[in-house]
N, C-alpha and C positions, 0 to 999 in steps of 0.2 A: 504494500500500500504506500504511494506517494504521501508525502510529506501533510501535502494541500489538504487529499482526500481525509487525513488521521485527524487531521487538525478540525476541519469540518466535521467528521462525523462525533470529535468529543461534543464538540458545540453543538448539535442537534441533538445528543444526546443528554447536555447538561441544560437543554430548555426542558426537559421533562421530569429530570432529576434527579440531585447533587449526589454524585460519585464520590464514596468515600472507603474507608477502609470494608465496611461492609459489604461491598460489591467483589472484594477483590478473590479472594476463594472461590465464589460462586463462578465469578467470569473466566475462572484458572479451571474450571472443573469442565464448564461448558465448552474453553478453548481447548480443551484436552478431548472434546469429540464425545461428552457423556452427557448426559440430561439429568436435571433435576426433576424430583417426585414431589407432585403434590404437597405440602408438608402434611398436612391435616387440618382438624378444628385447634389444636394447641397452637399450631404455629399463622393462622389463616391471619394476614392483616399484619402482622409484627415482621414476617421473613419474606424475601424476595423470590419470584415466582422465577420459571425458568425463562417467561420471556425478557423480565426484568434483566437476568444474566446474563444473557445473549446481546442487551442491547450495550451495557457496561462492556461488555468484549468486543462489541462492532465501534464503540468508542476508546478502545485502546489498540484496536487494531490487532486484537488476538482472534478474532471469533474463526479463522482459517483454524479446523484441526490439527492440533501438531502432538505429540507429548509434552507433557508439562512439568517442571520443575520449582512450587512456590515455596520460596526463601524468608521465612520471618524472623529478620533479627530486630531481639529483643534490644530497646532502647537506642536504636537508631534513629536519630531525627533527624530532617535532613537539612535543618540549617547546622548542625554538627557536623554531618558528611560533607555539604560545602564548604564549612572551614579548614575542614582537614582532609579534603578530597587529593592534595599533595601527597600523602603518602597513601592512598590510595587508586593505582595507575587502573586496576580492571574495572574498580568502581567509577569512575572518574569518566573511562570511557563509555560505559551504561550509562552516564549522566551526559555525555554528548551526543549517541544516541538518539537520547530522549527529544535533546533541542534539533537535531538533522531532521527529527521527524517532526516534529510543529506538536510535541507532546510536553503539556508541563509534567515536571516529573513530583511536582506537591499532592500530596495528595492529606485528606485529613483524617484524623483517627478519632475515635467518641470518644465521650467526657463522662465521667471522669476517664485522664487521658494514662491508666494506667494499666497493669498488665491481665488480672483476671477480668478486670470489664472486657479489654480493647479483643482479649484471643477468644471470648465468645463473640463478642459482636463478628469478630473474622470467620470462624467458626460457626455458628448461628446466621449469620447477616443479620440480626435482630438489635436495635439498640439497648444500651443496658437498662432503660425502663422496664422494656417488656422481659428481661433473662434474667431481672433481680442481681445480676453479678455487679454491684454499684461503687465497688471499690475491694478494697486488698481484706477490709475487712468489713464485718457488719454485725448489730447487734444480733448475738444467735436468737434465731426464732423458736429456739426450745423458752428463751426467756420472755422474749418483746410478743409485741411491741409494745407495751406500757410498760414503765418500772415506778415504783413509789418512791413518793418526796424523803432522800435519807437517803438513799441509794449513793454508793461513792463509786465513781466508775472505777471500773478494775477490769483487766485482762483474760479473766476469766469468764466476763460477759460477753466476749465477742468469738467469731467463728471467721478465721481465717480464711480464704475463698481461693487463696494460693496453694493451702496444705490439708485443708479440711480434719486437721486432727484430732480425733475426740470430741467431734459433730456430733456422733450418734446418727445422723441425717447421710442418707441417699441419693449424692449429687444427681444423678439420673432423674429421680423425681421431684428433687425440688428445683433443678434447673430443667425443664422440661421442654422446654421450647427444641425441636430437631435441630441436628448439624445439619449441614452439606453433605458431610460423608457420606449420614447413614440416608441421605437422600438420593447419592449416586445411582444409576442406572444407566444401560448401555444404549438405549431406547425409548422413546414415550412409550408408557404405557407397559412396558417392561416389567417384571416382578424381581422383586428383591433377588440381588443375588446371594450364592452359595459362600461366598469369596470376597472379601471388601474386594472394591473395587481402587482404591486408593491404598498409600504408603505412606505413615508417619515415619520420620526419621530425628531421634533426637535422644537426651539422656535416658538413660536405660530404667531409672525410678521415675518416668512420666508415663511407663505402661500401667494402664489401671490406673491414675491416680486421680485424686478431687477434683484438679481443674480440669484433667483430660476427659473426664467421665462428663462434666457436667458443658465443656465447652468443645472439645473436638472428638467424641467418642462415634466411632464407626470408621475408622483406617485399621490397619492392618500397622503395629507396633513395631520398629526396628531400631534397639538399643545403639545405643554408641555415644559414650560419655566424652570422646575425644571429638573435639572439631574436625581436626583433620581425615580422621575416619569415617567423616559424612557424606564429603562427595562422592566416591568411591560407592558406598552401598546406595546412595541414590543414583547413579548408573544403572549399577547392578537389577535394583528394582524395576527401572527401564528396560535393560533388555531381558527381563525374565516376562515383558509382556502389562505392569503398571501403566497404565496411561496419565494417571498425576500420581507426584511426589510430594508431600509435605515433609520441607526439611528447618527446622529450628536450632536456631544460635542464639543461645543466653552470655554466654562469656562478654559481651560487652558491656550489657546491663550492670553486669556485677562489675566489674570494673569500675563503674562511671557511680555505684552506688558507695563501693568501699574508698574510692580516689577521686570523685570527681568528675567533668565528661573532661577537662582540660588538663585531665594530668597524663605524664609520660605511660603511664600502667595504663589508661583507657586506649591511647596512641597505638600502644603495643600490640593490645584485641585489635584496633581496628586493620593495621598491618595483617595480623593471623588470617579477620574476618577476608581481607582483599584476597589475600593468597589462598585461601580455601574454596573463593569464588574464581580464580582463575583455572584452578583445579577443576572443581566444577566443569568449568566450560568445557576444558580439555576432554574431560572421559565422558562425557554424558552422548547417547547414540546421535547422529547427524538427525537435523531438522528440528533438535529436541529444541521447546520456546524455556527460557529462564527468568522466570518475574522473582524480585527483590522488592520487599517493603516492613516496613514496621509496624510494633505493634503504638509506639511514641518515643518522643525523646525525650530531653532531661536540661536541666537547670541544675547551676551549682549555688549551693549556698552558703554558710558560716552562722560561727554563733553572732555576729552580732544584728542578725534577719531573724532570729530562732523569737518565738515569744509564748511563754509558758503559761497558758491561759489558768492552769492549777494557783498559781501565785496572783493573779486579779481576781478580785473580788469582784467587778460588775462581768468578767466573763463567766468565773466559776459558779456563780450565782443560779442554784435552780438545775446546774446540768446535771443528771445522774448517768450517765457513758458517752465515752467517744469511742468513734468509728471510725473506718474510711482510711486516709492517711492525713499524713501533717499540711498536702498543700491540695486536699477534695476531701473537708472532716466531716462527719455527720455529728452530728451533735443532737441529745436526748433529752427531753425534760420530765421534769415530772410528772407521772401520770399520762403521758402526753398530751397534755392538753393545750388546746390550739391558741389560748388566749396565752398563756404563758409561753409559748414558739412566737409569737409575734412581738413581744416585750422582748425577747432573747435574742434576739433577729437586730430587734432598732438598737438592743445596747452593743450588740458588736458590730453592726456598720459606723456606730457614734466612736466606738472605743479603737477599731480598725483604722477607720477613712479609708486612704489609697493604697493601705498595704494589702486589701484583700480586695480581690475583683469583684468578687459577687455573694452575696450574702441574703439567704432567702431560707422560705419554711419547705414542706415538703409540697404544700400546692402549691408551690410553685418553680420546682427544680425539675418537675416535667421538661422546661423549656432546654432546659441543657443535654441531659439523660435521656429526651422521648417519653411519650404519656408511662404513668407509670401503672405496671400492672398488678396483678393482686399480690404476688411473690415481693414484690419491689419495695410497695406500700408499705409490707409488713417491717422492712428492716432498714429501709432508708432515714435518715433523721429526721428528727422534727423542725430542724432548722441545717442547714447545710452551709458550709461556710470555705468557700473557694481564693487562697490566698495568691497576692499576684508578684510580679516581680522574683527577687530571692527569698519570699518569705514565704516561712513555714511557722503551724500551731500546733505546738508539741503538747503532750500531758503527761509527767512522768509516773504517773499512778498508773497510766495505761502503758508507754509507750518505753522499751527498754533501750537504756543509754548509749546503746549503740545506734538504734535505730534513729536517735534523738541527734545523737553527732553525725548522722551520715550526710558527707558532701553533697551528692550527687541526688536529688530529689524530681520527679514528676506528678504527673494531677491533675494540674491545673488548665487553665485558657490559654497560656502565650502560646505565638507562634509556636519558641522552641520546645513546645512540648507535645502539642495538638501536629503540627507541620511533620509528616510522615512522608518516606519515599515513595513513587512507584515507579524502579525499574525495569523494562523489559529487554532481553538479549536473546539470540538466536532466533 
């Protein structure tokens, strides 16, 4: 496809409707020459149809069947990969690509802009309204959603959505909404197959686990805790006959969480992340397509952006738990009652100002997250409170002092965090 025609069809594609991370699976499934199923009554209205996919792939200029190879690295944003696209030459040329073809390569990711929300929305196409996955953590609903006045938040009241440890809870049914995966088929109308029809490729403790069950469950499992040892088995899955590949790289994220996105150790992943993408290219069979994107990226901060809302007295006033992270909190009152989410709301917009972007109850965090649905309701706060810039709201009752000191932070609304790649190669 010429340059003109990619560039027109994103535009007739984006008067109908905005392309974001949630397109991008679906259109990597259907450029892979497969169709999506129905989803059902569960997913009817929240996840994208298969004509929806197919027009997102006639808008990226994948919709030509090829094999597919989709790449999610963890905390890759792409104004980070701009600035440090120098040490990165295979990335680099993905990223000119993009412009030879009349493609922006921005793409955005849902908000909250972090990692269990972002890899169901990818996963699901569904935004984190309708999947309940509304952050890294959330008040468990063995507890909430109401808690009485006295109530001191503590760690024990929340359910992790990255580790699901000690839930007691059945990702499968309480994130319910269908993957793509388990949607694949080789034909409309097709019946399930015997065989995923797809191949995850990633750390070898992500088979079976919380998020994978409750946001990408229906691939076929293929360990490999080493980076370098990823290209290599997604080939492989190739030529034994896979038609998409899902392959995930977390080593950046962790980098960029325990150093920073600007420090020499982040630098280092992204080096690895380049050279495992060249590789890639090298072994993967002829004609195979290679889409690259994120699930967000990251903001670096310090203690003197850190603000301990435990130690205010007009913020700590009335909350009984925090959720969520330091820079997308949920925040809980007592009893939940709506007239006290609304006093709690104006005393941290009065208390914040410009260090927090947006601060709202949960009627009205719909606007960021998508309507919310019944799963969502239950565990979303009462008041939400999205910090902007380098600032982050810690609570050390809840939040352990590592997680309190960590550089590297996302979440929120800026560019660098929301701003997502999308690469295509071969």
């Amino acid at each position: 496809m010429s340059g003109a025609a990619s560039a027109a069809g994103a535009r007739a594609a984006a008067d109908h409707e905005e392309l974001g991370l949630g397109h991008v699976l679906a259109a990597a499934a259907v450029g892979a020459g497969l169709t999506l199923a129905d989803p059902g009554p569960v997913g009817s209205g929240s996840v994208l149809s298969d004509a929806q996919a197919r027009r997102a792939a006639q808008a990226w200029g994948i919709a030509q069947s090829a094999p597919t190879v989709l790449v999610l690295v963890d905390g890759l944003g792409l104004e980070q990969l701009l600035e440090r696209r120098g040490h990165a030459p295979t990335l680099r040329a993905w990223l000119a690509g993009a412009q030879a073809d009349g493609r922006d390569p921005r793409l955005s990711t849902c908000l909250p802009s972090t990692t269990a929300a972002a890899i169901t929305t990818l996963g699901t196409t569904a935004p984190p309204g309708a999947t309940g996955m509304v952050g890294y953590s959330v008040l468990s609903p063995l507890l909430g959603p109401s808690l009485p006045a006295g109530t001191v938040p503590h760690p024990d009241q929340l359910l992790s959505l990255i580790a699901w440890q000690g839930a007691g809870l059945d990702p499968r049914a309480w994130q319910d909404v269908p993957c793509v995966f388990e949607r694949l088929r080789t034909e409309p109308q097709a019946e399930p197959p015997d065989e995923p029809l797809a191949v995850s490729i990633g750390p070898a403790r992500f088979a079976g686990s919380g998020l994978t069950e409750a946001g990408l469950r229906g691939a076929r499992h293929v360990g490999a805790d080493r980076l370098e040892n990823r290209p290599a088995l997604a080939a492989r899955a190739l030529r034994q006959g896979a038609p998409l590949v899902y392959l995930y790289v977390g080593e950046l994220d962790h980098a960029g969480h325990l150093h920073g996105w600007r420090s020499p150790q982040w630098l280092t992943r992204l080096e690895h992340l380049d050279a495992a993408m060249a590789d890639l290219e090298r072994r993967v069979p002829p004609g195979t397509r290679i889409i690259l994107t994120a699930d967000h990226g990251m903001v670096d901060t310090d203690a003197s952006h850190r603000i301990d809302l435990s130690a205010e007295p007009d913020l700590a006033r009335g909350i009984v738990a925090v959720a969520g992270e330091p820079r997308f909190t949920h925040l809980h009152v007592a009893d939940s009652d709506p007239d006290l989410a609304e006093r709690v709301a104006k005393r941290y917009r009065q208390a914040l100002g410009d260090r927090a972007a947006w601060v709202g109850t949960r009627e009205q965090v719909g606007a960021l997250m998508g309507p919310l649905g019944e799963r969502a309701r239950g565990v979303v706060g009462d008041v939400v409170v999205v910090m902007d810039g380098a600032w982050v709201l810690v609570d050390p009752r809840v939040h352990a002092p590592a997680a309190i000191a960590m550089p590297g932070v996302h979440g929120g609304l800026t560019r660098a965090e929301t701003g997502i790649p999308l690469l295509i190669a071969g």
